[in-house]
Every structure is written in C-alpha cells, then in structure tokens.
N, C-alpha and C positions, 0 to 999 in steps of 0.2 A: 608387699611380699610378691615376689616371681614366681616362685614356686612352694607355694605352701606345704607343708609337711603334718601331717597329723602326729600329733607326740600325746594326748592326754585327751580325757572327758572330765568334768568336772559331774561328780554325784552330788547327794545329799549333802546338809550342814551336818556339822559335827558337835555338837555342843551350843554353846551359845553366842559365843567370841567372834563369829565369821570364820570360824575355822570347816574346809569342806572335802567330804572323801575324794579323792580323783584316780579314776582307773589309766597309770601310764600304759605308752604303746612302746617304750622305748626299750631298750636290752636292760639297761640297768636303770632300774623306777627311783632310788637313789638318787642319782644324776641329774634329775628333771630339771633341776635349779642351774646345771652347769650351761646350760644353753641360751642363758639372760633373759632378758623378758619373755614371755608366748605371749601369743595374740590371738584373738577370736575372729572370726570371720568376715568381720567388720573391721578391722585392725585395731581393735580397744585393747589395750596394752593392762596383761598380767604378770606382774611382780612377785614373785615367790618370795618370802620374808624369812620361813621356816616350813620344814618337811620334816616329816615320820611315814617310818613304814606302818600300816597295821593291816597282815594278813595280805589279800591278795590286792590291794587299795593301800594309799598315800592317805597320808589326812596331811593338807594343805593350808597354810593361811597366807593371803596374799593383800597387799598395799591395799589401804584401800578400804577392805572387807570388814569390816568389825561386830559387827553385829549378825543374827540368827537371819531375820529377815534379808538383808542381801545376802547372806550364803545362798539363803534358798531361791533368789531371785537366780541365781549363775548354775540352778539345774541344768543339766544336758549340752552344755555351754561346748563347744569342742577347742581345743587349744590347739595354736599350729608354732611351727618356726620356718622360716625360709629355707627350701633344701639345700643351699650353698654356708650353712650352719652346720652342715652334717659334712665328719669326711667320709672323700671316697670308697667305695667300696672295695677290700682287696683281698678277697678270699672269693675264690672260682664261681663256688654253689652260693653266693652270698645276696640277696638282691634287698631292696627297698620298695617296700609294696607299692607305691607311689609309682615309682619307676617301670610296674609291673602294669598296672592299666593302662587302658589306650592300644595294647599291643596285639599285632593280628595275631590269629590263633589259624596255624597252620597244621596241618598232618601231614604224614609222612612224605609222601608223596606231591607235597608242595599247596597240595589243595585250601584253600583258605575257606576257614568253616565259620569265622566268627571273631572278637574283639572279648580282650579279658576288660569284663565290668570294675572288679572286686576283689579279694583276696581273704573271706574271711575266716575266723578259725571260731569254729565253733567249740573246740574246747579237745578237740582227737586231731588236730594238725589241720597246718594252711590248706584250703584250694580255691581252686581258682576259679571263679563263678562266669562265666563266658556266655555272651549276645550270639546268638546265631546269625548267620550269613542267610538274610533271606534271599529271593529270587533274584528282584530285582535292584538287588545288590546293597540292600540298606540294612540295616539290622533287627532282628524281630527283637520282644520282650518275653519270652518266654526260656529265660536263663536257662543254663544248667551245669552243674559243678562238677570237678574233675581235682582229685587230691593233688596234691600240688608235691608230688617225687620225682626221683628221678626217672623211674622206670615209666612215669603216664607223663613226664615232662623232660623229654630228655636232652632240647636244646634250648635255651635260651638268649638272644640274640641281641642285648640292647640296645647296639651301637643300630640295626637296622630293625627297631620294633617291633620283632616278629618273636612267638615263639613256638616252636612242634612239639606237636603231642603225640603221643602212642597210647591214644585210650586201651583201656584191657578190653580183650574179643570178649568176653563171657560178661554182659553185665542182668545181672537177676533182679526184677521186677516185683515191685510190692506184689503181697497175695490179696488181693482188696477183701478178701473174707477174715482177715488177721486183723 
C-alpha cells in the first residue's frame, strides 16, 4: 500500500464462530465490504465474508476466522485500504483525515505555528490536534486541539499543505479548584 487509509478497528469476538465487533471510519459502515480486501499494517489480507450492523459497531466475519480464540487474537487490529481505493474528493468543505495530517498549521497572518498531528473526534465533532512550532524550528510534544470549523479553520489548502486558523481570542482556562 502507497498510501494507507484507515477504514476500521477490529473489537472484541462476537460469539463463538470468529465472528468480531469492528468500529468503521468510513461514511457508510454498510459499505466496508465494497472496498475488497483490508489490510493490516503488516499487509495481512482481510476478507470480509459477511457484515451486520449492530448499534454503533459492525459485527464482522472474515476468511479465515472461525473460531473465538482468533477473533480474539485480531483485538485492536487496525484495517487500512490504499488511498487511491477511495474517490476523489468533490464537495468544497469535504476532506479525508489522512490527507489532513502532515499539514502546516498557519495563522492568519501567514505565521507558521505548528503541523496537524491528528484529527480526532471525540464524540462533540472533529479537531484537529496540532504539534507546536518550537524555537528552533522543530516541533514540540506538547499538542493542543482546535475544533475543526469553519470559523477556527477557515482555509484549507491541500494542493500546497498548509492550513490557516483563526483560533477564537477568548479561550477560558480550567478553574484547577473544579
């Protein structure tokens, strides 16, 4: 794979058959099978046999699996497909997280403050988790997140990897006695 894509996490077994929960990343968790094989990070090849929804989770059986004990062997497993699997993107505000890391994080004024790590959504909408620009020019570890809208992300730039932020002026600080 060129450009690996995360589509899925493989959870817990489901029963006893090899059958295993799997949390998709894709628009439609339905679909997961239309993309042909996934692969894991090693490129060990996932055959999807049959899929159900249940709840906010897939229950999966895939080639292979038959049994409780390899289900449970493919905990936390992550499943990828090649990004040239996926088409283009063609709606304005539309991005692919993937496509989203790596990318400098500028303000307004052109100033380059950092590199987006990540993109996660903890459950109240994307943002986007951003390396600081240390001093001497390399990036600290001491992340820090910025919702990912229009109004704190208002260009997005992918052809030249860059994107500007308009953090909000007012940001309110934990009361450490709370």
């Amino acid at each position: 794979m060129k450009k690996p894509i995360l589509m899925a996490q493989i959870g817990a077994p489901h029963g006893v058959k090899g059958e295993v929960r799997v949390k998709p990343f894709n628009e439609d968790p339905l679909a997961l099978d239309a993309y042909g094989s996934l692969y894991d990070k090693d490129g060990r090849k996932f055959k999807i046999m049959r899929l159900r929804a249940q709840k906010t989770m897939l229950v999966v059986k895939f080639k292979g699996v038959s049994t409780r004990e390899e289900a449970e062997a493919l905990n936390r497993v992550e499943l990828f497909i090649d990004r040239s699997m996926l088409p283009d993107v063609t709606e304005e505000d539309e991005f692919y997280v993937q496509d989203l890391i790596g990318c400098d994080v500028l303000e307004n004024d052109g100033t380059r403050v950092g590199n987006v790590m990540a993109v996660p959504d903890f459950g109240a909408g994307d943002l986007l988790e951003i390396a600081p620009l240390m001093d001497g020019g390399g990036l600290g570890s001491n992340t820090w997140f910025l919702e990912f809208t229009q109004a704190n992300v208002p260009v997005v730039d992918l052809e030249n990897r860059r994107i500007i932020i308009a953090p909000p002026t007012e940001i309110s600080e934990r009361d450490p006695d709370e």
